[in-house]
C-alpha positions as CSV (number, residue, x, y, z in Angstrom):
1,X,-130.5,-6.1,-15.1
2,X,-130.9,-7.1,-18.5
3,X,-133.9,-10.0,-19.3
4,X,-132.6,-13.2,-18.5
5,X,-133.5,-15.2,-21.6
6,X,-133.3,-19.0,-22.5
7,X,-131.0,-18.2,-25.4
8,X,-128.6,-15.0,-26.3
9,X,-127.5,-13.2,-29.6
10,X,-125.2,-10.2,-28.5
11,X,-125.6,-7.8,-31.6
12,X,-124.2,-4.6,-32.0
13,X,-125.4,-2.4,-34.5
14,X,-123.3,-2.3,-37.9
15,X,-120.7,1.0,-37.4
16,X,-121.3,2.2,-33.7
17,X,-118.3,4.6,-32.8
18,X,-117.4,2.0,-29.8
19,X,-117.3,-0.9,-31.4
20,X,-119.7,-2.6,-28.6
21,X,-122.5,-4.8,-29.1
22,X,-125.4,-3.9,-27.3
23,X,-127.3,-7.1,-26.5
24,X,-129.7,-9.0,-28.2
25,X,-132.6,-10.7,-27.2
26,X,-134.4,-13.8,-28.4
27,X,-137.8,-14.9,-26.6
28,X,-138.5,-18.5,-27.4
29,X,-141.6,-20.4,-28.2
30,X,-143.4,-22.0,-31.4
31,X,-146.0,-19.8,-33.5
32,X,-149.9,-20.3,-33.1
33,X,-153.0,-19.6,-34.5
34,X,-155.5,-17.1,-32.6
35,X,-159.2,-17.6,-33.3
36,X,-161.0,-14.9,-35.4
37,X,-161.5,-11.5,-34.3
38,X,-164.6,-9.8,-33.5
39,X,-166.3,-8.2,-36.5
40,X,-163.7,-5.2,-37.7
41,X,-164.2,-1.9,-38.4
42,X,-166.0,-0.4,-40.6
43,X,-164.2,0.8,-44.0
44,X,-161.7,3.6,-44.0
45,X,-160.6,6.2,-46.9
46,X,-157.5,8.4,-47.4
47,X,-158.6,12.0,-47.8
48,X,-159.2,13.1,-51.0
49,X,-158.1,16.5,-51.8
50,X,-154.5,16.6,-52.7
51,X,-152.4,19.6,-53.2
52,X,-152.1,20.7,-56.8
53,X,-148.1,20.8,-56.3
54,X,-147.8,17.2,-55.5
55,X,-144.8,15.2,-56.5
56,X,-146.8,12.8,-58.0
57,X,-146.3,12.5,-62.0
58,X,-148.9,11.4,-64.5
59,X,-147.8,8.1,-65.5
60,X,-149.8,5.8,-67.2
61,X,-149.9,3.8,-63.6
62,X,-152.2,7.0,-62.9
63,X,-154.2,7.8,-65.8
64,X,-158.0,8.3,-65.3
65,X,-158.8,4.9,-67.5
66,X,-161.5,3.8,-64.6
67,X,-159.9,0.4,-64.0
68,X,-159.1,-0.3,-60.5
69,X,-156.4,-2.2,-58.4
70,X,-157.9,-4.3,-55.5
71,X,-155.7,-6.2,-52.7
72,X,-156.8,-8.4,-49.9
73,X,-154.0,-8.3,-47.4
74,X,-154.4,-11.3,-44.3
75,X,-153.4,-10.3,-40.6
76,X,-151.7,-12.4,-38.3
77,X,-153.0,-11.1,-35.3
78,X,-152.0,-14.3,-33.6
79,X,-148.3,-13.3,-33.7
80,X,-149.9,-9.9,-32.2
81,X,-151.6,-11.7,-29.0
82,X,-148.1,-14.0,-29.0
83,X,-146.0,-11.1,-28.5
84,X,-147.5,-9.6,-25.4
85,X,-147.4,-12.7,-24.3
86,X,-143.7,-12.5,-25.1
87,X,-143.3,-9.2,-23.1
88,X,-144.9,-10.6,-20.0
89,X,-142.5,-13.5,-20.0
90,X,-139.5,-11.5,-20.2
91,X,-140.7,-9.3,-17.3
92,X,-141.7,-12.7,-15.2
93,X,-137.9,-14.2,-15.9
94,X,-136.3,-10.6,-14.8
95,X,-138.8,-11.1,-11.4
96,X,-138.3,-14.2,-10.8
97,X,-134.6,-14.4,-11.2
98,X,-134.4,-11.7,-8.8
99,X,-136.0,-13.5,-6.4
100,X,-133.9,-16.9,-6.8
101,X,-137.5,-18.1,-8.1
102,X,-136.0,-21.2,-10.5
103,X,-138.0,-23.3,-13.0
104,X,-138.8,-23.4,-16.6
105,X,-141.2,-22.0,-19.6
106,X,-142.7,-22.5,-23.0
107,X,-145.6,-21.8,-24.7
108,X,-148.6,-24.7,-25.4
109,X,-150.7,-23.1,-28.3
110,X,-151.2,-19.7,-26.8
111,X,-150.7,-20.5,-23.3
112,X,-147.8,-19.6,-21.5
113,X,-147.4,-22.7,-19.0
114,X,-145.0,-21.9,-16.2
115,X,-143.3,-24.8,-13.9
116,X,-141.1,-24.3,-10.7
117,X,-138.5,-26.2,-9.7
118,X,-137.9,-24.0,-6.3
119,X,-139.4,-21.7,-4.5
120,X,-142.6,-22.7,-5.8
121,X,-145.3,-20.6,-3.4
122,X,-142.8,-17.2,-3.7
123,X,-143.3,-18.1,-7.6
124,X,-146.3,-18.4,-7.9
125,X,-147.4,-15.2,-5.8
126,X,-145.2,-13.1,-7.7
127,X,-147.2,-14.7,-11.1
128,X,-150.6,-13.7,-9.3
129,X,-149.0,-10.5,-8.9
130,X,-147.5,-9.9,-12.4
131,X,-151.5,-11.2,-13.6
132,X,-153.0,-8.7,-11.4
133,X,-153.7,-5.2,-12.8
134,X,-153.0,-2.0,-11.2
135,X,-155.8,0.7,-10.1
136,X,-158.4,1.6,-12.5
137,X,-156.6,-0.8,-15.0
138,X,-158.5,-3.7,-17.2
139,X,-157.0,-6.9,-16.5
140,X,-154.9,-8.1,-19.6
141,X,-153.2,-11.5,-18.4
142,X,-155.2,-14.9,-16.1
143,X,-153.4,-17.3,-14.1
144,X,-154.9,-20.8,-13.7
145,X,-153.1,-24.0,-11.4
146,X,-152.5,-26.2,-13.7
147,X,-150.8,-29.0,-11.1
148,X,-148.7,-28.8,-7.8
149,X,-145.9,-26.5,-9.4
150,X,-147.4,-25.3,-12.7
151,X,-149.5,-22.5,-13.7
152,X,-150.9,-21.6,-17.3
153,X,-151.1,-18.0,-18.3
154,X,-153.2,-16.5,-20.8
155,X,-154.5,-13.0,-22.3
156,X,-157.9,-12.4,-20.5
157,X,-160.4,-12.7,-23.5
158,X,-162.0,-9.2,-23.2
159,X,-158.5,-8.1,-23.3
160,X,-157.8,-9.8,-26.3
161,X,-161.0,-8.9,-28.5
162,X,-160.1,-5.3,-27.4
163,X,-156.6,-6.0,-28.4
164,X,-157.8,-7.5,-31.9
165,X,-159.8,-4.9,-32.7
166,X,-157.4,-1.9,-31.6
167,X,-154.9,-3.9,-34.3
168,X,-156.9,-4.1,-37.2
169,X,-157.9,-0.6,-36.8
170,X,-154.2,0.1,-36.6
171,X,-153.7,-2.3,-39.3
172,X,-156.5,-0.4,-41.9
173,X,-155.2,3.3,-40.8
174,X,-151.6,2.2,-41.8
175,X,-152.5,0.2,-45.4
176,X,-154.5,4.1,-46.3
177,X,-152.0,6.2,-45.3
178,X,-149.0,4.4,-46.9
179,X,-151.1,4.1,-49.9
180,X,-152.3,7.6,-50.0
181,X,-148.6,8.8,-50.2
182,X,-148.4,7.6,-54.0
183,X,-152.0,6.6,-55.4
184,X,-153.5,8.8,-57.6
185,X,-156.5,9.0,-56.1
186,X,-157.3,7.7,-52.4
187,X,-157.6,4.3,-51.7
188,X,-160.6,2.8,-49.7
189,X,-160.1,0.0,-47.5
190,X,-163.0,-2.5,-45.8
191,X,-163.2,-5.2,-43.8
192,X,-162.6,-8.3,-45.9
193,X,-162.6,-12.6,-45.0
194,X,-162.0,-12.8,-41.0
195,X,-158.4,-11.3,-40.2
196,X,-157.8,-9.4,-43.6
197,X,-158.4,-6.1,-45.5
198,X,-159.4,-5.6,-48.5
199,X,-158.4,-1.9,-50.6
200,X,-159.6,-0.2,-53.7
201,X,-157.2,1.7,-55.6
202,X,-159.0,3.6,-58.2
203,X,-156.8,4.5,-61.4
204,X,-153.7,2.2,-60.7
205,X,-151.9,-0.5,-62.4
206,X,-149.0,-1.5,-61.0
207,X,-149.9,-4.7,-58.7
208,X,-146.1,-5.4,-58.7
209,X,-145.5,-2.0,-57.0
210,X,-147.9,-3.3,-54.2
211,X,-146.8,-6.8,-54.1
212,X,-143.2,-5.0,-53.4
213,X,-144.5,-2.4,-51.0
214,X,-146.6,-4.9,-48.5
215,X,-144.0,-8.2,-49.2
216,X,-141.5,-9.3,-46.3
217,X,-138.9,-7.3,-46.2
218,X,-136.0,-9.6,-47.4
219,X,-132.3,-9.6,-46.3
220,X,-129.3,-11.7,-47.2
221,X,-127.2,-13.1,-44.4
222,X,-123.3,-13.3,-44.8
223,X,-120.5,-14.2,-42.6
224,X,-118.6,-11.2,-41.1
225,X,-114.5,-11.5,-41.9
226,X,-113.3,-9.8,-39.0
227,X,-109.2,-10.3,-40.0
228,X,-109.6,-10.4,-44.1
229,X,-106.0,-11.0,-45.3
230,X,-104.9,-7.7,-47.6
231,X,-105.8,-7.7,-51.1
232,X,-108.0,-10.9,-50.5
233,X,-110.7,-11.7,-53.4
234,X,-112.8,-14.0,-51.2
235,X,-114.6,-10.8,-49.2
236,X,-116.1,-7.9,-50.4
237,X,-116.7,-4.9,-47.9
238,X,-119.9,-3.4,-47.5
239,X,-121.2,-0.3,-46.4
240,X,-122.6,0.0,-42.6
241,X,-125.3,2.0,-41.3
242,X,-123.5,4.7,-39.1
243,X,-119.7,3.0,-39.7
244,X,-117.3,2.0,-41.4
245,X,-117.5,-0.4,-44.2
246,X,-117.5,-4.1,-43.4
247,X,-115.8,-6.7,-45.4
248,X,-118.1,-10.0,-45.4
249,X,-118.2,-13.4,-47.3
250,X,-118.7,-12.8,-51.2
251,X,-121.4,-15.6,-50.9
252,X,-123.9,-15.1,-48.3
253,X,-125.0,-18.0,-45.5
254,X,-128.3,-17.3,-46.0
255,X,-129.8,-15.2,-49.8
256,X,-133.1,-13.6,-49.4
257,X,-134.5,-14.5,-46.0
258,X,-137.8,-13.3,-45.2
259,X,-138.5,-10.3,-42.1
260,X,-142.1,-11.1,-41.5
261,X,-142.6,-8.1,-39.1
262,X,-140.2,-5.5,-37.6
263,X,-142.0,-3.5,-34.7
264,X,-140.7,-1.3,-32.5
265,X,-140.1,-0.5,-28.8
266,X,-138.1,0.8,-26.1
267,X,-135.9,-1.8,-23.5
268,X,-138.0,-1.5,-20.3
269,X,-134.7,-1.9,-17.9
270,X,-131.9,0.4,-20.2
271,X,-134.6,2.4,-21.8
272,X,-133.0,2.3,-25.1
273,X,-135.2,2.2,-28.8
274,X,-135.5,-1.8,-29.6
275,X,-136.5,-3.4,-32.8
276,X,-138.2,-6.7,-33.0
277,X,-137.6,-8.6,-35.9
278,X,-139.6,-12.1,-36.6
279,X,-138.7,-14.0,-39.3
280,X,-141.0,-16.3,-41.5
281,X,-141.5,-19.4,-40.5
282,X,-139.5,-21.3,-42.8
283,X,-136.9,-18.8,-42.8
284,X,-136.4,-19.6,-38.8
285,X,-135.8,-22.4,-39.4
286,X,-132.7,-22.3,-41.6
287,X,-131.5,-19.6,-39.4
288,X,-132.0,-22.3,-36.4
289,X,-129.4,-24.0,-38.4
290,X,-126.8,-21.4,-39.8
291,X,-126.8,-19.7,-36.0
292,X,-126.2,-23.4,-34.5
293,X,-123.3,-24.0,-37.1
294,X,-121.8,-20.1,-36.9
295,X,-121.4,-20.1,-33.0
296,X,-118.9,-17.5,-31.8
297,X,-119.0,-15.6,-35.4
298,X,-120.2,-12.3,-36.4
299,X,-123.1,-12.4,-39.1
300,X,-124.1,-9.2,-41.2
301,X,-127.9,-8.4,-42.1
302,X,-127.6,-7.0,-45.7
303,X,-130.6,-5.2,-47.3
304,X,-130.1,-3.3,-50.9
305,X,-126.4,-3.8,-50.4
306,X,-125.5,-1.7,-47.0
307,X,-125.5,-3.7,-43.6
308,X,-128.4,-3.1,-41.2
309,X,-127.0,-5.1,-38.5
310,X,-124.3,-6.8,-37.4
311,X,-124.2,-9.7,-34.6
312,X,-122.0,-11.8,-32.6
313,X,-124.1,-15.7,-32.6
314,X,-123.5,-17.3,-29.2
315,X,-125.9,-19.7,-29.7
316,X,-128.3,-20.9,-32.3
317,X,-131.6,-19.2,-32.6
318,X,-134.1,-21.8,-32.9
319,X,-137.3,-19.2,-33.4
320,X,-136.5,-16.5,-35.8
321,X,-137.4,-13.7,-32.8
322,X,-134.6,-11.4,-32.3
323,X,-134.8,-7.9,-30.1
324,X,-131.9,-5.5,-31.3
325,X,-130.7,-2.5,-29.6
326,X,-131.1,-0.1,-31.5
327,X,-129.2,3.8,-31.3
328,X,-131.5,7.0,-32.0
329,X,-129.4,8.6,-34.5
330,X,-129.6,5.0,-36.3
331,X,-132.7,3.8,-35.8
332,X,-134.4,5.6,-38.8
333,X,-132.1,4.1,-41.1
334,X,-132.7,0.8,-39.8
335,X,-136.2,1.6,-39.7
336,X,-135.8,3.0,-43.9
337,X,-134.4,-0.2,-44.9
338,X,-136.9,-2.9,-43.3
339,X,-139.7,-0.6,-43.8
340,X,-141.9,-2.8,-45.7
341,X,-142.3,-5.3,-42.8
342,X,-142.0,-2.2,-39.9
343,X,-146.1,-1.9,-38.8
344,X,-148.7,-2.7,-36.1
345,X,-149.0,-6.9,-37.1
346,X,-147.3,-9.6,-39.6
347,X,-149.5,-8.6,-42.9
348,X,-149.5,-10.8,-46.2
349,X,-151.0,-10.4,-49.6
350,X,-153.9,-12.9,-50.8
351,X,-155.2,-11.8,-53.3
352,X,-154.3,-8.5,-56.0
353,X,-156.3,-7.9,-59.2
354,X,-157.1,-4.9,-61.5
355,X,-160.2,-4.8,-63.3
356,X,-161.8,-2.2,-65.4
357,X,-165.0,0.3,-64.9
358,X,-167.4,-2.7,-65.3
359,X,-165.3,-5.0,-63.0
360,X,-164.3,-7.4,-65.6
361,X,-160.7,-8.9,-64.2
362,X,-157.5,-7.1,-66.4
363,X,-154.6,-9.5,-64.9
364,X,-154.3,-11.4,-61.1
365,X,-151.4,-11.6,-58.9
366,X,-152.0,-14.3,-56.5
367,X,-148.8,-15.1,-53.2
């Protein structure tokens, strides 16, 4: 059985040879601010011997001139500690509808606060349950009373300082090695203001190329014409991953809507690949409104001019969070095209400068 969810998005995947949509979820909830993390890690360099037959080409970006490219990248590892609470939800609806457990859920800052409306002792035994970890496992989730039919859950706090620091680790190991595979000399990255990163980049320039590379991935939104009359001059068709071209709206719903992280993962009941895309917050919310207006219409999501997804709204989405099914022999494509956004937490640039050999500042990009 597939989650049961408070709202549903069927989407099916731009192209697939049966023309089915696999489903779509979309987990509810407001976003939140974590407190700090425990002091990071400490600071992490790319190797640096590199093959004398690399594809690299000496540009002036990678002349040895001595100035030096720094970035300060901010991690939101609220929206980290948010989404396992996210996954624990989704498993307590599945258990709790199977039981004929009813009631409702949302979150209160971080807290996931849970209230039964029948069956209130068989729910709440199935939450201690859920809360409870297995053999030789460290708890993750607690479970407090809060009255006579609610309970609040939370991550345990060990858990999530553990958590934390397993993500910015993640977080420092994936800013290197995406850097390493075009700097001309390896970048050094250090723990920077609480939650961020800063990075060295010895002999480069470019500070729009890494605005680019670590940005939200953006999309535009169009409206799918499933009947376009022949010869009409109002669509224009677009290439799908994995399909057949698409013909959609010549002016999109929604222009250059902001993919604030794209993670992946695998459906826990079907066991197919998932990705998890959540948009930016003020981006969510004028999808809110174009989903609630577009109900029982099929909606492309265009990046660089080919479709990444196509979905069937059947309701509006009032979050921004949407799980998409997503096939193997597609998924790196999808993957390719919302790359910049695809890694271990929602990043976001602060600060970029260059400065010379005697740290004098050349030029400042500031988001």
């Amino acid at each position: 059985m597939k989650r049961l969810l408070v709202a549903v998005l069927l989407l099916a995947v731009a192209g697939c040879a049966t023309n089915a949509p696999p489903p779509i979820s979309i987990p509810a909830g407001q976003p939140a601010i974590a407190p700090p993390p425990p002091p990071p890690p400490p600071p992490v360099a790319a190797p640096a011997e590199r093959a004398a037959s690399s594809p690299q080409s000496a540009t002036a970006d990678q002349a040895a001139t001595g100035d030096t490219a720094h970035m300060v990248v901010a991690i939101d590892l609220a929206a980290v500690e948010r989404d396992k609470l996210d996954t624990f939800r989704e498993d307590m609806r599945h258990v709790l509808a199977s039981r004929n457990v009813s009631g409702n859920d949302a979150f209160e800052g971080q807290d996931l606060v849970v209230h039964f409306s029948s069956n209130g002792d068989a729910g709440a035994s199935l939450l201690e349950t859920l809360c409870t970890p297995g053999a030789g496992e460290a708890r993750q989730f607690t479970l407090t009373r809060s009255d006579a039919d609610s309970y609040t859950v939370r991550l345990d706090s060990a858990y999530r300082g553990r958590l934390d620091r397993s993500v910015f680790d993640q977080v420092m190991q994936h800013l290197v090695r995406k850097l390493d595979s075009f700097a001309p000399k390896a970048p050094v990255a250090r723990p920077s203001a609480p939650n961020a990163i800063a990075v060295d980049l010895p002999d480069y320039h470019d500070l729009d190329r890494l605005r680019r590379l670590f940005g939200p991935t953006r999309v535009d939104i169009y409206l799918i014409d499933d009947a376009p009359p022949e010869g009409s001059d109002h669509d224009v068709v677009l290439p799908a991953i994995g399909g057949s071209p698409i013909a959609v709206a010549r002016v999109p719903l929604l222009p250059g809507v902001q993919i604030a992280w794209v993670r992946t993962g695998t459906d826990p009941y079907l066991g197919m690949h998932e990705l998890k895309l959540t948009l930016d917050a003020g981006d969510a919310k004028r999808f809110a409104a174009v989903t609630g207006e577009n109900t029982r219409h099929r909606i492309a999501f265009v990046q660089n001019g080919r479709i990444v997804v196509a979905a069937m709204v059947v309701s509006a989405i009032p979050n921004g969070e949407m799980t998409i099914s997503a096939p193997d022999a597609q998924l790196p494509e999808m993957l390719r095209l919302l790359g910049n956004s695809v890694g271990p937490a929602p990043l976001k640039i602060v600060d970029l400068e260059l400065t010379n050999g005697g740290g004098q500042k050349l030029s400042t990009l500031t988001r």
